[in-house]
VOBA-1610 file (N, C-alpha, C; in pm, whole numbers, padded with zeros to 5 digits, always signed):
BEGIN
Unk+00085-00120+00000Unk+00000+00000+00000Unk+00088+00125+00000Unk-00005+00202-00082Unk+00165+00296-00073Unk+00079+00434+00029Unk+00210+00525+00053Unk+00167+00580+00169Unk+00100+00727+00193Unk+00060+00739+00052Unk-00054+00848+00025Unk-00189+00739+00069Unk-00243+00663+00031Unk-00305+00543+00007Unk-00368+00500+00173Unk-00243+00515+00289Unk-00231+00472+00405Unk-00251+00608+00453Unk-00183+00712+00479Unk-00246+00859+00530Unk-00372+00861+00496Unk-00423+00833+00370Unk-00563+00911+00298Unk-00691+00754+00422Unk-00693+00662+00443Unk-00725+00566+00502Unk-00746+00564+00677Unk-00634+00652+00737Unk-00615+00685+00845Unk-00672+00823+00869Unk-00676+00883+00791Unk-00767+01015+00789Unk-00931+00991+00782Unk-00970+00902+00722Unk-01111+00884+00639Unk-01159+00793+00800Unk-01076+00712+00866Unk-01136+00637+00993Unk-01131+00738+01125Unk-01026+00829+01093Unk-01047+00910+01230Unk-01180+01019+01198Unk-01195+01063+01044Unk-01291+01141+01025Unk-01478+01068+01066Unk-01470+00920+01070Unk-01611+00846+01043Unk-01601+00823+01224Unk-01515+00860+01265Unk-01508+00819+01434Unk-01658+00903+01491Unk-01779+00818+01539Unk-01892+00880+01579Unk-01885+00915+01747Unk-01962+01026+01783Unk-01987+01040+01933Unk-02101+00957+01975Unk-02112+00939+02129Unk-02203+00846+02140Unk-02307+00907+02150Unk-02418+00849+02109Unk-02542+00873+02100Unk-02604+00926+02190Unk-02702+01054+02203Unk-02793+01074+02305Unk-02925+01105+02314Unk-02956+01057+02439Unk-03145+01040+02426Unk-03196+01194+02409Unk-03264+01189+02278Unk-03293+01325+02201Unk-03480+01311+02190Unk-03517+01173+02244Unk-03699+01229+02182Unk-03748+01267+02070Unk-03636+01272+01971Unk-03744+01326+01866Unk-03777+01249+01760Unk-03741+01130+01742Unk-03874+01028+01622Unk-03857+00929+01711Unk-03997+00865+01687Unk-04010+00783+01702Unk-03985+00630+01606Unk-03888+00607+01640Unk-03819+00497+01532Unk-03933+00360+01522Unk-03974+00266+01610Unk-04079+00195+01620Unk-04158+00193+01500Unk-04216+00343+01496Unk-04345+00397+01408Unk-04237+00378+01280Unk-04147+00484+01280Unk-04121+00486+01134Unk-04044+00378+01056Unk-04027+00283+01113Unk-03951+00146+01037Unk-04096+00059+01026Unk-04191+00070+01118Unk-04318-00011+01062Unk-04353+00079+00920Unk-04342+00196+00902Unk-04438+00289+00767Unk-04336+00325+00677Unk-04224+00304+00678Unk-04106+00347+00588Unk-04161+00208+00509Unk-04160+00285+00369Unk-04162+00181+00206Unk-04051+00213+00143Unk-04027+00110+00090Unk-03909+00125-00067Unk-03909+00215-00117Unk-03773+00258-00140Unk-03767+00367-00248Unk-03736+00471-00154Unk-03812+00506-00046Unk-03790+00618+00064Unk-03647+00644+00097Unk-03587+00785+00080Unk-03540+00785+00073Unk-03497+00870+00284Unk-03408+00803+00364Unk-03377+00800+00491Unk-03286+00931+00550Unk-03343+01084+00558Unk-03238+01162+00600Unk-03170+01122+00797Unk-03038+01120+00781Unk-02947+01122+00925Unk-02899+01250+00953Unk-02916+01277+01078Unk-02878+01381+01094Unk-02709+01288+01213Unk-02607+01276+01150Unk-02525+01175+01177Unk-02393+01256+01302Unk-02343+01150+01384Unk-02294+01238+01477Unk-02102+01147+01464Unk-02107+01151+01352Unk-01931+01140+01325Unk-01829+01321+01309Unk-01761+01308+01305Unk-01639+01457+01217Unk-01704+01493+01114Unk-01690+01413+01022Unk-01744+01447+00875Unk-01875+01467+00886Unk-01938+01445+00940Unk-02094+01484+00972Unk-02061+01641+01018Unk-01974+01656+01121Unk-02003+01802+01173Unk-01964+01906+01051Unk-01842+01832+01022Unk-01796+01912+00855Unk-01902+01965+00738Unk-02015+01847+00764Unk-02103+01849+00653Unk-02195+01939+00689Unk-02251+01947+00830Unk-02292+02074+00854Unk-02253+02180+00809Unk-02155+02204+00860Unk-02111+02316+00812Unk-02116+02419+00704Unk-02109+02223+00598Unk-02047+02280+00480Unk-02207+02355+00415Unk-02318+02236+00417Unk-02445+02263+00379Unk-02552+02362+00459Unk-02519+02375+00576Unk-02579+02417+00693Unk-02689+02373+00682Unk-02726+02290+00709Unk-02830+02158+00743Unk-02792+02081+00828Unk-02864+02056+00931Unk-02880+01909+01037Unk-02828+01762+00955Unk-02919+01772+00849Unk-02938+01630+00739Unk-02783+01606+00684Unk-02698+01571+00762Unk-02586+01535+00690Unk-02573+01361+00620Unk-02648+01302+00610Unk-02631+01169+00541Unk-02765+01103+00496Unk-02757+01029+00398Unk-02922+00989+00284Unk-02845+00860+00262Unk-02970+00751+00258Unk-02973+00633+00232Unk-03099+00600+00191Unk-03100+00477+00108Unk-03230+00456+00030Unk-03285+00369+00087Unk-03404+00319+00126Unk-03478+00234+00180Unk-03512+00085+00057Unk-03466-00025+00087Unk-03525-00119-00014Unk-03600-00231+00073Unk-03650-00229+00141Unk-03707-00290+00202Unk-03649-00418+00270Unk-03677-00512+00337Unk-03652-00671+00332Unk-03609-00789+00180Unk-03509-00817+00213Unk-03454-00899+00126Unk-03545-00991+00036Unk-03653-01007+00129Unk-03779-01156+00042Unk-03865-01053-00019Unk-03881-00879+00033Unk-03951-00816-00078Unk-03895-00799-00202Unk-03771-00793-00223Unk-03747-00740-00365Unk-03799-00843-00455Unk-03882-00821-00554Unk-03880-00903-00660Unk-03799-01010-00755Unk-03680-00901-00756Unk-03634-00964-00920Unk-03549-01070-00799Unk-03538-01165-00906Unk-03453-01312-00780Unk-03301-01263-00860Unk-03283-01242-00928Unk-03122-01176-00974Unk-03068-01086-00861Unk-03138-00983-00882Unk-03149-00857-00778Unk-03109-00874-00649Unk-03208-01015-00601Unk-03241-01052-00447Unk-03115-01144-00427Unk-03053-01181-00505Unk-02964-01314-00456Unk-02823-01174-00467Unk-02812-01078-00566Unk-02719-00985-00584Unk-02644-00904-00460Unk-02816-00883-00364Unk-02777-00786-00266Unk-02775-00907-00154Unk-02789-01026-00140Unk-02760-01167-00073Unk-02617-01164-00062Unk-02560-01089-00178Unk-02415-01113-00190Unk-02302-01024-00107Unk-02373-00894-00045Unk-02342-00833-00011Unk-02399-00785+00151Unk-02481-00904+00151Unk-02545-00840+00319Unk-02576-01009+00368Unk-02504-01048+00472Unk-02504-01141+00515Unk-02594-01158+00655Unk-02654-01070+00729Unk-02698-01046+00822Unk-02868-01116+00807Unk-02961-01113+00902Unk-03077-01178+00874Unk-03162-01126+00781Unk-03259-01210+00690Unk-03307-01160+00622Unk-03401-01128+00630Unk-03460-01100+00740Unk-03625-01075+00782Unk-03576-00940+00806Unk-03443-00884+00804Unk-03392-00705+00847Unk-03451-00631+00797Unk-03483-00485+00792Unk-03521-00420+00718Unk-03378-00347+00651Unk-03329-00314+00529Unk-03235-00273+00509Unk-03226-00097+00400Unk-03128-00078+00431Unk-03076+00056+00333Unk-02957+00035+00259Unk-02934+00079+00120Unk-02835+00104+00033Unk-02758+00286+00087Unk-02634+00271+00115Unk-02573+00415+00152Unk-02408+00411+00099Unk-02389+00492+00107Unk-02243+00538+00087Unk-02170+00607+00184Unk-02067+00533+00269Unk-02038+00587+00424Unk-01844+00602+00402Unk-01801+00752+00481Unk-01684+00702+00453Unk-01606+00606+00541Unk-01486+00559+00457Unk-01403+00454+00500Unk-01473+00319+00456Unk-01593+00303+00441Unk-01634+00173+00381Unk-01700+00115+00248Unk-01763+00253+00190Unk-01795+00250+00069Unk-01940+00253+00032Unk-01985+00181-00044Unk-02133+00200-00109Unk-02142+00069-00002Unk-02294+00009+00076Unk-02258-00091+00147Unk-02427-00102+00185Unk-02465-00199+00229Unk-02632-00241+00244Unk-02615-00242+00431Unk-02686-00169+00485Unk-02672-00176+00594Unk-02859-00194+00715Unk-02860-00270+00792Unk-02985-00272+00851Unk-03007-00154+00904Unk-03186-00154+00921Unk-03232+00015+00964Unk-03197+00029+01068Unk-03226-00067+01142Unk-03247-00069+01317Unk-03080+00000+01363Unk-02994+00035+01288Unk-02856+00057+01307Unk-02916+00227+01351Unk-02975+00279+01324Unk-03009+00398+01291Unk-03153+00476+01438Unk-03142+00362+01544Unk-03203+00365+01622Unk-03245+00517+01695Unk-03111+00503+01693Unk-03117+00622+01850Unk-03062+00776+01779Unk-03111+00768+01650Unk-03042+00880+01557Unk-03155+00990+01519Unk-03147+01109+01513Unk-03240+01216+01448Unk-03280+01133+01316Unk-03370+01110+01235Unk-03443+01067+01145Unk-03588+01123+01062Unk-03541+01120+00928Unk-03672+01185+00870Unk-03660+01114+00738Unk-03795+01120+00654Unk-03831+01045+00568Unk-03857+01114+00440Unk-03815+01088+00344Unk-03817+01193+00196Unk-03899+01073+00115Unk-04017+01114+00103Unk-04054+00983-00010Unk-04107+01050-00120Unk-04092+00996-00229Unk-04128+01057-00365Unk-04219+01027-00409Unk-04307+01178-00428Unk-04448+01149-00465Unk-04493+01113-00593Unk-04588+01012-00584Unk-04628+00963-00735Unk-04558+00835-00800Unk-04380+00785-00761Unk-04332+00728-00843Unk-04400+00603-00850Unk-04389+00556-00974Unk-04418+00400-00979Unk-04372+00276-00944Unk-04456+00186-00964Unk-04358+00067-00851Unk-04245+00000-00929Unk-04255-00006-01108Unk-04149-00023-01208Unk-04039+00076-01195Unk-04061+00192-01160Unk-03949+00295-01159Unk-03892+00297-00977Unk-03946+00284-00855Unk-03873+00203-00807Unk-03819+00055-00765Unk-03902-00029-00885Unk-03787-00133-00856Unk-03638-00105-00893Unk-03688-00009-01005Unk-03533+00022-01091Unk-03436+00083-01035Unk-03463+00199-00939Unk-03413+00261-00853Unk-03336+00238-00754Unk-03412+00083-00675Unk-03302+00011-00636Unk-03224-00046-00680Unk-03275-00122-00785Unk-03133-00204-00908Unk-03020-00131-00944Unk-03059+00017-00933Unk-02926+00103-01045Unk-02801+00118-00873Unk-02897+00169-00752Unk-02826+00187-00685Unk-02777+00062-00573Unk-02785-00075-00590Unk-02796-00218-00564Unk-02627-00252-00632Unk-02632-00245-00728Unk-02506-00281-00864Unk-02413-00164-00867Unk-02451-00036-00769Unk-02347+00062-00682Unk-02247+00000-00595Unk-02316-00132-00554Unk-02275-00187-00402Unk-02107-00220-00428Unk-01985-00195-00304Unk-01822-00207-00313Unk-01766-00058-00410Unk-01842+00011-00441Unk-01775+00126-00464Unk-01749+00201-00364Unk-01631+00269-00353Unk-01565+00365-00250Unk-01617+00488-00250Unk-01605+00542-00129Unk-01655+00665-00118Unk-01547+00792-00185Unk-01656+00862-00217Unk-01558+00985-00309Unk-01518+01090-00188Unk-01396+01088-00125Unk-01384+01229-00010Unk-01342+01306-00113Unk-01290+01283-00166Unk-01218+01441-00301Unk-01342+01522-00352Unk-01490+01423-00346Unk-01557+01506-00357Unk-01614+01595-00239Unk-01632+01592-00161Unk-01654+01619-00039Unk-01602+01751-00031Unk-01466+01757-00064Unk-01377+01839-00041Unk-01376+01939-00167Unk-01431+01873-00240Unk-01452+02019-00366Unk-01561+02068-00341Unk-01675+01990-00257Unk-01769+02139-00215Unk-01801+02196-00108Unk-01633+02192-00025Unk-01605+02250+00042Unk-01529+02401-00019Unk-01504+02370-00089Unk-01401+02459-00185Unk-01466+02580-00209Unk-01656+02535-00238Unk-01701+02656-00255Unk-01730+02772-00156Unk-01680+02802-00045Unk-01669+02847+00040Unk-01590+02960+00026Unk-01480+02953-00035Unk-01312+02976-00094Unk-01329+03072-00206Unk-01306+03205-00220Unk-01285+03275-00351Unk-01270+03166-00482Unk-01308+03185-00507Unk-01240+03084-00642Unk-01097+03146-00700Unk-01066+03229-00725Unk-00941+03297-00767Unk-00882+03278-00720Unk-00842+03281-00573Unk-00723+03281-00475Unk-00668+03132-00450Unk-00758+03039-00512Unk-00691+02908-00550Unk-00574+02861-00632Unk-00525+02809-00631Unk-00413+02738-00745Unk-00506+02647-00831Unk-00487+02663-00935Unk-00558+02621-01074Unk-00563+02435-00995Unk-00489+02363-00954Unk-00500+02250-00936Unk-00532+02232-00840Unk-00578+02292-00711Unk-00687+02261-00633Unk-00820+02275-00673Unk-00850+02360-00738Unk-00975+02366-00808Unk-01084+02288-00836Unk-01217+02259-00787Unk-01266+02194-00799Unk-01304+02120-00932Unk-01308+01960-00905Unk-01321+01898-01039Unk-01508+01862-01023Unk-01587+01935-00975Unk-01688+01893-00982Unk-01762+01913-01112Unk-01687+01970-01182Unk-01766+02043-01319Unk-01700+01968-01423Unk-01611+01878-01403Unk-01540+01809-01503Unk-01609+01708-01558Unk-01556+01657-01686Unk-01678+01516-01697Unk-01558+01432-01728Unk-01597+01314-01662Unk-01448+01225-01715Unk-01568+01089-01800Unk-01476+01031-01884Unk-01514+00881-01974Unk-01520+00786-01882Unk-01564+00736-01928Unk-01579+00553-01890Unk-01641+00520-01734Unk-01632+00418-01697Unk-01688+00393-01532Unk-01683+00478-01420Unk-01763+00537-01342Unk-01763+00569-01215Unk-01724+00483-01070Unk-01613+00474-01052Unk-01584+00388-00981Unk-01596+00442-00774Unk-01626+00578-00744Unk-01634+00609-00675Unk-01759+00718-00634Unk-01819+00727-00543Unk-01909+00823-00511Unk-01975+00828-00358Unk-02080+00940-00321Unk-02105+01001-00230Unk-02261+00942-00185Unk-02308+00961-00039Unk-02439+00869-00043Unk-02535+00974-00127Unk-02533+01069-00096Unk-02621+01183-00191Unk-02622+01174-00314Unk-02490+01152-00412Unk-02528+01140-00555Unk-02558+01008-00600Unk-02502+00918-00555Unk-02597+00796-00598Unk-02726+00774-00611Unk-02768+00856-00452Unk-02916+00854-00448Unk-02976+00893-00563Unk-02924+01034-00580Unk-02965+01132-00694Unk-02965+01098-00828Unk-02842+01007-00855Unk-02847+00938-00994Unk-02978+00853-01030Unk-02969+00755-00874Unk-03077+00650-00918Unk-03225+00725-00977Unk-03256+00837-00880Unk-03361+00867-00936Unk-03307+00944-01079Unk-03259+00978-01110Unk-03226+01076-01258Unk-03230+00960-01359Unk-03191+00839-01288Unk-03225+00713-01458Unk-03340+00701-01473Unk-03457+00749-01376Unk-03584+00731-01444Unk-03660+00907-01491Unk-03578+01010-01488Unk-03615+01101-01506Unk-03734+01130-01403Unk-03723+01118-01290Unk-03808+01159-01172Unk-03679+01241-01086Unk-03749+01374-01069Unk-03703+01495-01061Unk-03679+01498-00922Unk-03545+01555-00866Unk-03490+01607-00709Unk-03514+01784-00709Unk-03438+01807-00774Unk-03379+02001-00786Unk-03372+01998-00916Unk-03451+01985-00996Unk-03431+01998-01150Unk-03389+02192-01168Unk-03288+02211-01326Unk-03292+02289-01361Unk-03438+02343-01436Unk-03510+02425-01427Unk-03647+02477-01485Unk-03627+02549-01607Unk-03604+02542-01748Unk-03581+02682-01858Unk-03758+02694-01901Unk-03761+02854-01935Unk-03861+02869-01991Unk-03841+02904-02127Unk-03873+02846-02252Unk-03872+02906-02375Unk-03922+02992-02419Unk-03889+03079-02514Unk-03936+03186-02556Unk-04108+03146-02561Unk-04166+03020-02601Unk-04316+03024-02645Unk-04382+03015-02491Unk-04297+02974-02406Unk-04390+02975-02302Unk-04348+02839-02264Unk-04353+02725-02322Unk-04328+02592-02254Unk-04248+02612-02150Unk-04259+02479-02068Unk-04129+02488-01930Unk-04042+02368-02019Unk-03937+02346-01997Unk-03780+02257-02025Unk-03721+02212-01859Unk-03742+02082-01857Unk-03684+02047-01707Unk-03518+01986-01812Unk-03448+02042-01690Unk-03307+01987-01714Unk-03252+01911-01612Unk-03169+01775-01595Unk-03122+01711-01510Unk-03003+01792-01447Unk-03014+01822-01299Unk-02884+01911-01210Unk-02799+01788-01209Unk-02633+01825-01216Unk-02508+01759-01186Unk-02557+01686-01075Unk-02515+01532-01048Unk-02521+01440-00915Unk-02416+01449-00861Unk-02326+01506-00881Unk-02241+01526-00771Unk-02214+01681-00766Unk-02384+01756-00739Unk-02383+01857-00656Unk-02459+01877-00567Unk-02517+01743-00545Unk-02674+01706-00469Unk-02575+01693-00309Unk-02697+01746-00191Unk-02680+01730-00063Unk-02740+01640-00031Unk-02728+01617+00103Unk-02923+01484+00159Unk-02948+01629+00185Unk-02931+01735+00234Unk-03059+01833+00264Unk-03152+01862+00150Unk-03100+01823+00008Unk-03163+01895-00175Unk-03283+01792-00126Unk-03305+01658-00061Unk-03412+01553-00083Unk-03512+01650+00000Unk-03512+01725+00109Unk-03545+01786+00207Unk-03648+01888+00119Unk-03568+01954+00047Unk-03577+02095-00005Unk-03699+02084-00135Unk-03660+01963-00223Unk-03750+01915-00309Unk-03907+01917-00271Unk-03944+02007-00410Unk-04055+01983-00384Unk-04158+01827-00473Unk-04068+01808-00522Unk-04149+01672-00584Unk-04116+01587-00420Unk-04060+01537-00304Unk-04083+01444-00197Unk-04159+01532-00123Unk-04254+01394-00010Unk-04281+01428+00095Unk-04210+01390+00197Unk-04247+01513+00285Unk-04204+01445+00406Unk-04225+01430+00512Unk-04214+01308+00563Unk-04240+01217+00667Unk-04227+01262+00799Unk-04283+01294+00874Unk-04207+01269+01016Unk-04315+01188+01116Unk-04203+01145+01229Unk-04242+01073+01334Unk-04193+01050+01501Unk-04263+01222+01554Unk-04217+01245+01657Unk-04257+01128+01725Unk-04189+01152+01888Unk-04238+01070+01959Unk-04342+01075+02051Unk-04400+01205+02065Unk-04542+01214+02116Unk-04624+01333+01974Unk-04668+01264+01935Unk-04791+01302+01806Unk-04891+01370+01860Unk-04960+01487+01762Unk-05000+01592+01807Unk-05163+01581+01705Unk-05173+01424+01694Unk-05301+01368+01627Unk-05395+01432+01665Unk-05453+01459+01810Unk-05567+01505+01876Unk-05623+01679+01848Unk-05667+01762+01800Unk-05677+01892+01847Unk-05656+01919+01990Unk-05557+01993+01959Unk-05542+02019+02106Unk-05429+01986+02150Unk-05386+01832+02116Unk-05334+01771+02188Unk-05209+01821+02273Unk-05118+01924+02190Unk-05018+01978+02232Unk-05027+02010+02338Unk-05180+02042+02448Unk-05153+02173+02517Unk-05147+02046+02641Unk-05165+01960+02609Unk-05166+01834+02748Unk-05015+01750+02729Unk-04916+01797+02652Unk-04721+01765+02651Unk-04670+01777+02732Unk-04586+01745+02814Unk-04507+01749+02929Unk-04443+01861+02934Unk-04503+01970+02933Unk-04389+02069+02943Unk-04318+02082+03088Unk-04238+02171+03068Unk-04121+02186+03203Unk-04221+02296+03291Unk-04222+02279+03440Unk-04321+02382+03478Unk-04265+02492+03520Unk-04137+02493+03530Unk-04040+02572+03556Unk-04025+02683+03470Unk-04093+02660+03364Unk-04073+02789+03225Unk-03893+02768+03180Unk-03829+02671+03171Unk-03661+02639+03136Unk-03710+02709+02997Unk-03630+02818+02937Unk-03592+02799+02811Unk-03424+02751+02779Unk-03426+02699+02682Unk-03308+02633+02633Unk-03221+02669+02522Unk-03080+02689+02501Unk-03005+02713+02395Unk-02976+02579+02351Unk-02955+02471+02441Unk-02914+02320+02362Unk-02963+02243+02501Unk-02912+02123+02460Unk-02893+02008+02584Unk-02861+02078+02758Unk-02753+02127+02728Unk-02683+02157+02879Unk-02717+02323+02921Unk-02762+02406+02848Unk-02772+02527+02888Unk-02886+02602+02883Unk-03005+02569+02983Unk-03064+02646+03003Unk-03096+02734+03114Unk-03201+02823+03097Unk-03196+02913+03194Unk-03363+02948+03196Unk-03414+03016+03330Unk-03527+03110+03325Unk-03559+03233+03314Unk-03598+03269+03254Unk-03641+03395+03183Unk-03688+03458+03257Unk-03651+03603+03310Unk-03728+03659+03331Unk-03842+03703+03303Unk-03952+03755+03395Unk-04098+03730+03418Unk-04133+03872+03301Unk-04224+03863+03176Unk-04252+03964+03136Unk-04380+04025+03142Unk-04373+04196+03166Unk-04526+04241+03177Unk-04624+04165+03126Unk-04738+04190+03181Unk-04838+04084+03097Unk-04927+04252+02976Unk-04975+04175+02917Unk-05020+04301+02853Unk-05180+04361+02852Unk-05214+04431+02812Unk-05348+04517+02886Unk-05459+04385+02836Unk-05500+04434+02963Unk-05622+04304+02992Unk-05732+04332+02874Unk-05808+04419+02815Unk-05898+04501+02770Unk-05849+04596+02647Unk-05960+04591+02568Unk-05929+04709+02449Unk-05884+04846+02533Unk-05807+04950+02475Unk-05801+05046+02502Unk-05912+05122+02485Unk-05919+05233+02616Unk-06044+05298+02585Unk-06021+05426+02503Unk-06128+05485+02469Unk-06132+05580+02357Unk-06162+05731+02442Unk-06127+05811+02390Unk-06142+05950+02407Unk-06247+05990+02355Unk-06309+06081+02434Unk-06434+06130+02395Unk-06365+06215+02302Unk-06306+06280+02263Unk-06238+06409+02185Unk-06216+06317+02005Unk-06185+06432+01917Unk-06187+06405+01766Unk-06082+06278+01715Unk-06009+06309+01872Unk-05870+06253+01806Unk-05837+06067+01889Unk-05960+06034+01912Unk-06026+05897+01988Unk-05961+05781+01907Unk-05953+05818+01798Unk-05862+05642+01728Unk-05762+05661+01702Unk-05690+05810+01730Unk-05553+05800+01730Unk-05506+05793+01866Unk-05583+05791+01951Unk-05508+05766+02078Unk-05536+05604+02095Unk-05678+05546+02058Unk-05669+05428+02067Unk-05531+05340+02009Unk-05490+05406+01872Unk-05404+05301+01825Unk-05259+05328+01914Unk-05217+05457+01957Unk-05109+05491+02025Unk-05139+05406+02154Unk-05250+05369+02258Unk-05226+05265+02340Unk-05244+05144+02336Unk-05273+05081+02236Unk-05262+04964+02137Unk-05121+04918+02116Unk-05083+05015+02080Unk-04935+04922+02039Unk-04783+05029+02124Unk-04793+05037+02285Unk-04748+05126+02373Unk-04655+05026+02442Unk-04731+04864+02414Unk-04703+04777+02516Unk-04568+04722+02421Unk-04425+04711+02514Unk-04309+04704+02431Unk-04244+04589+02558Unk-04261+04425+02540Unk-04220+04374+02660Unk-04060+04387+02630Unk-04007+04322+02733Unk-03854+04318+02789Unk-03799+04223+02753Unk-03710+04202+02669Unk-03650+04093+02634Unk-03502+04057+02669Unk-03478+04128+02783Unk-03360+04124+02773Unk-03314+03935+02845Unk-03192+03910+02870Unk-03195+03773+02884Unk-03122+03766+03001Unk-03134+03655+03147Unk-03101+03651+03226Unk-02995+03535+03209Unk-02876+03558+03224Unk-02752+03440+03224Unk-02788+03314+03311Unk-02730+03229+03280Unk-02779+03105+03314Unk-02722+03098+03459Unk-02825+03015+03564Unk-02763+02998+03706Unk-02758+02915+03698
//
């Protein structure tokens, strides 16, 4: 192995190094692995380096997308089913995802891995059940390709003047190279699979001079998991863990009785107490000038916002 090869390897495992997980409440996983279908596509909001990087880079929560193909005995095609047999040895009653992770590559991994993780659901409205069987097939026969960090890192780049670069750092995202794709990202795969059936993520829109619209296919390796988010051809899914089914229901939630407001996990504080505001319409002046004083004590009331440091 040579020792660009071995640095670039030792970088990519300290970058996938995750923090441990913490109890966050907010989906309910249970629910959404019983109602998650094929094809759905799985936003992570993921707690490795490169995850925080990816924040950054996108400023989105949603740093990682994986495709939902259901259980191994659902897929149809027996080619297909014995294909991804070949590549996921684990039980087959699992529910599984197709992703692209670094340090390991394009790789079939079970849902339940994804337990104790922020989670949301992008599913695409309308498609057919021929266009996603296909969807999994294109991104199935992805499976042992390596992850692209060079791409990663060119759209990081856009951050960066473009000028003040050296011509050979420069991003190659705009390049087109021949022959096989031997490497890629969990986002553009995703993005490809759907682009082989011409079912739309972030399409380019032209309008022609007569008026028609022209959809154009956007570059796949400029797609985020937040673009699945953003799309308006998916829906999306969610599945807190206390559901707000009932009218009303919100107002019977566990709130804190303490009034805590919160900046994150570890830092909150109580707010100071603010005026309450006039009980009653303002009254009116017998005199000409009665609705201009009404509206001047109408809107007189200016609460306090200032913020009390945390004890």
């Amino acid at each position: 192995m040579r020792i660009t090869e071995k640095l670039t390897q030792v970088f990519s495992h300290w970058l996938a190094h995750e923090d441990e997980p913490r109890e966050r409440f907010l989906c309910d996983f249970d629910r959404l692995s019983a109602e998650i279908r094929p094809c759905d596509i799985l936003l992570v909001e993921g707690r490795s380096r490169i995850s925080h990087v990816i924040k950054t880079i996108t400023q989105s929560i949603w740093t990682h997308a994986g495709l939902y193909i259901g259980r191994l005995n659902d897929i149809e095609d027996a080619e297909l089913r014995n294909h991804i047999r070949n590549h996921y040895d684990g039980n087959p009653d699992d529910q599984l995802v197709i992703e692209a992770l670094l340090g390991k590559g394009t790789i079939i991994a079970p849902l339940h891995k994804y337990r104790l993780d922020n989670l949301r659901i992008c599913r695409p409205n309308g498609l057919s059940r021929e266009d996603a069987q296909h969807i999994i097939r294109y991104s199935a026969y992805h499976l042992g390709m390596e992850y692209d960090l060079r791409q990663l890192i060119d759209l990081a780049r856009f951050f960066f003047p473009y000028g003040i670069l050296p011509r050979r750092w420069r991003s190659t995202l705009f390049e087109h190279h021949a022959g096989k794709i031997t490497r890629t990202v969990c986002s553009t795969m995703i993005a490809s699979a759907f682009s082989s059936v011409h079912y739309p993520v972030v399409p380019f829109i032209h309008r022609e001079p007569g008026g028609q619209l022209r959809f154009h296919k956007r570059n796949a390796r400029l797609y985020r998991p937040s673009d699945f988010d953003f799309s308006p051809y998916f829906d999306i899914v969610k599945y807190p863990l206390l559901g707000l089914d009932d009218i009303s229901l919100y107002r019977q939630l566990p709130w804190d009785a303490e009034g805590l407001v919160c900046n994150g996990p570890d830092d909150c504080y109580v707010p100071p107490e603010q005026p309450a505001p006039p009980a009653g319409p303002p009254q009116q002046n017998s005199g000409g000038d009665g609705n201009m004083q009404s509206e001047a004590n109408e809107h007189s009331f200016k609460p306090t916002l200032t913020r009390q440091p945390k004890t």
